[in-house]
N, C-alpha and C positions, 0 to 999 in steps of 0.2 A: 852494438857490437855484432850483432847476430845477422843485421842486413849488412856490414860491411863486410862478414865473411863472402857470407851469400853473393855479393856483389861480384868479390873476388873471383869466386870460383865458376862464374856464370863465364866472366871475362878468359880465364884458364882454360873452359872449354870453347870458347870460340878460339882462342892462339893457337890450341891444341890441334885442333881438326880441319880449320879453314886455313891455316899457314898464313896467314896476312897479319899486318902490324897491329898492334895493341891501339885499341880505340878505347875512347874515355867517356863516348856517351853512344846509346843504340842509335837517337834521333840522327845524330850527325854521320853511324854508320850508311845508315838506309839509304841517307841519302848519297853520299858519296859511293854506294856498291854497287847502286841502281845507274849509273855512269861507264861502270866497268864490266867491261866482259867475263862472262861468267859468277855475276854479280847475285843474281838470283838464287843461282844456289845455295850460296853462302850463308847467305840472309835466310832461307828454308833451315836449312843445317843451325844455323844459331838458335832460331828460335822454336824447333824441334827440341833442341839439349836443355832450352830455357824451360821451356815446356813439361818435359820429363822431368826437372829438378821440384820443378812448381808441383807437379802432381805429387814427388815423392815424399814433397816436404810435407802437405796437407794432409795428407792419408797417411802415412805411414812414418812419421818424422823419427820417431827412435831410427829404422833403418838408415834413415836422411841423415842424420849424425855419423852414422858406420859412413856410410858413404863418401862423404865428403874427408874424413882421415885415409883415404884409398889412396895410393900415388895415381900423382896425374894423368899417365897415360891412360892409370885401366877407368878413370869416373865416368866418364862422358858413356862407355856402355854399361858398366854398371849402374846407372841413371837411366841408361832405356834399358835394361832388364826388369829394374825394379818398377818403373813405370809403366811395363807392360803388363806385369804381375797385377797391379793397383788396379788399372783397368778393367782386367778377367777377373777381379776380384770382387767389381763394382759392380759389375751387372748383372751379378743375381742377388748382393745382398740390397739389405730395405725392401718391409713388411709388405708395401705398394705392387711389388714387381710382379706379375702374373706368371707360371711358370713356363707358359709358352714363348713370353716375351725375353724370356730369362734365356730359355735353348734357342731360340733366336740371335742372340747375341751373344751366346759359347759357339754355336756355328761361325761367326762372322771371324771371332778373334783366330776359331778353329782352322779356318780355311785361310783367314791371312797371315798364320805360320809357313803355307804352302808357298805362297804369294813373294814371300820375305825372300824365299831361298830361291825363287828363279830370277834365272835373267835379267829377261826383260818385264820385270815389277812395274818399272818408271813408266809404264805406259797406262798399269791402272792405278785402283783407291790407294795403293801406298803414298804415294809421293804427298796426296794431298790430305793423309791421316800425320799428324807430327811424332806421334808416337811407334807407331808403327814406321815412318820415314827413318826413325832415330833405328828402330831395330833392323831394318834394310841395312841402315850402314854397320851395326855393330855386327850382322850374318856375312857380309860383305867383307870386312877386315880381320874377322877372328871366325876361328873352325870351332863350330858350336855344332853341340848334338841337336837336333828336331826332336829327339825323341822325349828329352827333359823340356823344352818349351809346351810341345802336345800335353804334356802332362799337368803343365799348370793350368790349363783347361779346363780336359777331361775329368781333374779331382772334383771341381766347382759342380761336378754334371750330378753329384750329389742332392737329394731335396732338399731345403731348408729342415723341414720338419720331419724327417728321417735318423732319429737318432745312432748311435752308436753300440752296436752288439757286448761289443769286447776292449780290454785295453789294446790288445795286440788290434783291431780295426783302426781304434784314434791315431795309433803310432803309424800304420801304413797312409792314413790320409794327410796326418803332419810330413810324413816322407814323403807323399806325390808333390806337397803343394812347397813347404819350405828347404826340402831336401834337396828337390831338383833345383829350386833356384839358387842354393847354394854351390852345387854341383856347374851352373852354367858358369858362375861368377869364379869360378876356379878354372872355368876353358878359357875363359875372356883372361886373366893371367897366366895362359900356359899351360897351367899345371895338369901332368895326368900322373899322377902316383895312388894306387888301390889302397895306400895307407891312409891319405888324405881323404881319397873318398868316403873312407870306411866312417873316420871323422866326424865328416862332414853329413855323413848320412844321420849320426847319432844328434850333431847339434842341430839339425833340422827338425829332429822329431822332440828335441828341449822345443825349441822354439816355438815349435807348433802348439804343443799340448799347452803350452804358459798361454800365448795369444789364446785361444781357445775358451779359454779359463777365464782370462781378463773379459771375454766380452761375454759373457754370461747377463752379466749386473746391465749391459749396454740394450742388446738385444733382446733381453725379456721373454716373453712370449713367443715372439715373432718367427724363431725358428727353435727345434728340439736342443737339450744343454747337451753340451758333449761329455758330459762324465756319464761312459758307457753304462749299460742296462745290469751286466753280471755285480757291476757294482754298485747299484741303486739296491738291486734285491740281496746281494752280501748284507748290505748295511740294514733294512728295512726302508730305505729311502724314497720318495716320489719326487718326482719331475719338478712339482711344485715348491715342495720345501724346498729343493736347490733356488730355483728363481728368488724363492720369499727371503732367503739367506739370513734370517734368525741368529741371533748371535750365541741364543743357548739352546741352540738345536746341537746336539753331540753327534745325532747323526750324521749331516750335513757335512758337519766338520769330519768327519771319517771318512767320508767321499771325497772331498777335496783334498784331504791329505793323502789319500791312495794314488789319487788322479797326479798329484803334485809332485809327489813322489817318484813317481815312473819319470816325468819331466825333468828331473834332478838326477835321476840314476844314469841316462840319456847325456845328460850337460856333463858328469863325472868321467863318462865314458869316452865323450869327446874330445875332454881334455885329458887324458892319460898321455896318449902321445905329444904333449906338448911341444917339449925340448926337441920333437925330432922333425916339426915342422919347422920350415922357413919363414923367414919375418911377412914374407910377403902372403902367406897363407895367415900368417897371425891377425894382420890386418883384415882378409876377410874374413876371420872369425870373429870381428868385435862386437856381433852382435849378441853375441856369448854371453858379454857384460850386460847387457841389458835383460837378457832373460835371467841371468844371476840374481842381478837386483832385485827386479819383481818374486821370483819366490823366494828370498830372503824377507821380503818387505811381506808376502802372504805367511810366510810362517811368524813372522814377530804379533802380526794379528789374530793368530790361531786359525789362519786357513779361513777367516770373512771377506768371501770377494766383495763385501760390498762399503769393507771399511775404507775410509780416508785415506789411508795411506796406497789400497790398491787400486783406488780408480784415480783413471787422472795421467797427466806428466809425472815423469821422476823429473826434478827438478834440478836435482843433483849430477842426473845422467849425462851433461856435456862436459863438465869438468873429468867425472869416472871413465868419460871413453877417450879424453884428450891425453887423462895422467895414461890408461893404459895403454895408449898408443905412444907414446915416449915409453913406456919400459917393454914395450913390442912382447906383451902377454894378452889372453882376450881369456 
């Protein structure tokens, strides 16, 4: 059922953006496009969109669910937003990456923001990056700020192993990285209201602190735990107990419940102004429900990132974002 959606919606965005008739198989497009003029674009443009679904799906599939409940018009950029996210996201994490190699390739994504928004792009590495191809076109058809792209960057310019001061530090870094891409994916629908942003800054920084938290148990060692330092020494806690996640550690459990806490005070906030947004902003806030879930499923466990129920798929979570996208709440 799941590759027949997928299928669907792969097909939705090539109708959508290439304007040519509904095809029932790629083999058969390729070759029939490779006949017609201006044929190769097309084919670029398809399997750019195909490209950024694939990435979103693999790396980040909870969002890949939000995503695909999006109306049609806004997917295909919202699919290379998130896809560009994924990328900048990929190349400083894993323990391997050398930190040079790592600012190496925050420059590149850094500089092909600039790249995106001129002109004449089609003449360099855009055309022939597919993700970056995808984001040309979404700069291209929708007024997006540079400033919130630079930012999904520059947050990453962070060291792995540089922990976190403060809760107010975690909350400003979940704002650079999830906030802003929240914020773009409201320009790509239109929307400029300071109420919605206001929002959306809050469910950005739910989002962030919950992701942050799940990959504790993932990451291990390999870079510092983000449950800030003011709250390691509140509790008597080390670095360590957090990683080793003990189930009858109380201290542990006091840090993840502070940390969790502030995550949920942030989602409550988000959602105050519910009724006052429009369906179409409800829709990009579905990822709401997924950061819901996860600290509802961390609190039934007493706050153990490393139990069963918090590592892993919610398995539940495609029905939870279909039903709430029929009652158009997130």
């Amino acid at each position: 059922m799941r590759r027949l959606v997928r299928n669907w919606n792969c097909l939705s965005l090539l109708n959508a953006n290439s304007g040519q008739r509904v095809v029932r198989h790629a083999s058969v497009q390729q070759k029939t496009d490779s006949k017609e003029n201006g044929a190769g674009e097309a084919d670029k443009n398809g399997f750019g969109a195909k490209h950024c679904m694939s990435l979103v799906e693999k790396y980040d599939y909870e969002n890949y669910l939000c995503t695909l409940l999006l109306p049609r018009e806004l997917r295909r950029a919202a699919f290379a937003l998130r896809a560009f996210n994924v990328e900048v996201s990929r190349s400083v994490s894993g323990h391997q990456i050398e930190p040079q190699i790592a600012k190496l390739r925050l420059k590149f994504w850094h500089d092909s923001i600039d790249k995106c928004f001129e002109s004449d792009s089609k003449r360099s590495y855009v055309e022939d990056q597919p993700v970056l191809r995808e984001l040309k076109h979404t700069v291209g058809s929708r007024k997006l700020n540079k400033v919130y792209l630079r930012r999904l960057v520059t947050a990453r310019e962070r060291p792995p192993n540089h922990g976190f001061e403060t809760i107010r530090e975690l909350e400003e870094y979940a704002e650079q990285t999830f906030s802003s891409l929240l914020l773009l994916l409201l320009e790509v629908g239109g929307v400029r209201d300071l109420q919605v942003d206001h929002a959306a800054s809050h469910l950005g920084k739910a989002q962030g602190i919950a992701t942050l938290l799940r990959a504790i148990p993932l990451t291990g060692r390999q870079q510092a735990v983000c449950v800030p330092l003011e709250v390691l020494v509140r509790h008597g806690v080390s670095q360590e107990r957090i990683i080793r996640g003990r189930s009858d550690d109380k201290g542990v459990e006091e840090c993840i419940f502070e940390v969790a806490s502030a995550a949920n005070n942030h989602l409550k906030l988000a959602r105050q102004q519910h009724e006052q947004m429009s369906p179409q902003v409800r829709k990009i806030f579905l990822s709401a429900v997924a950061t819901d879930a996860y600290l509802e499923r961390l609190r039934r466990a007493n706050f153990l990132l490393t139990h069963k129920s918090c590592v892993g798929r919610d398995s539940m979570l495609p029905a939870r974002l279909f039903w709430k996208s029929l009652l158009n709440r997130y």
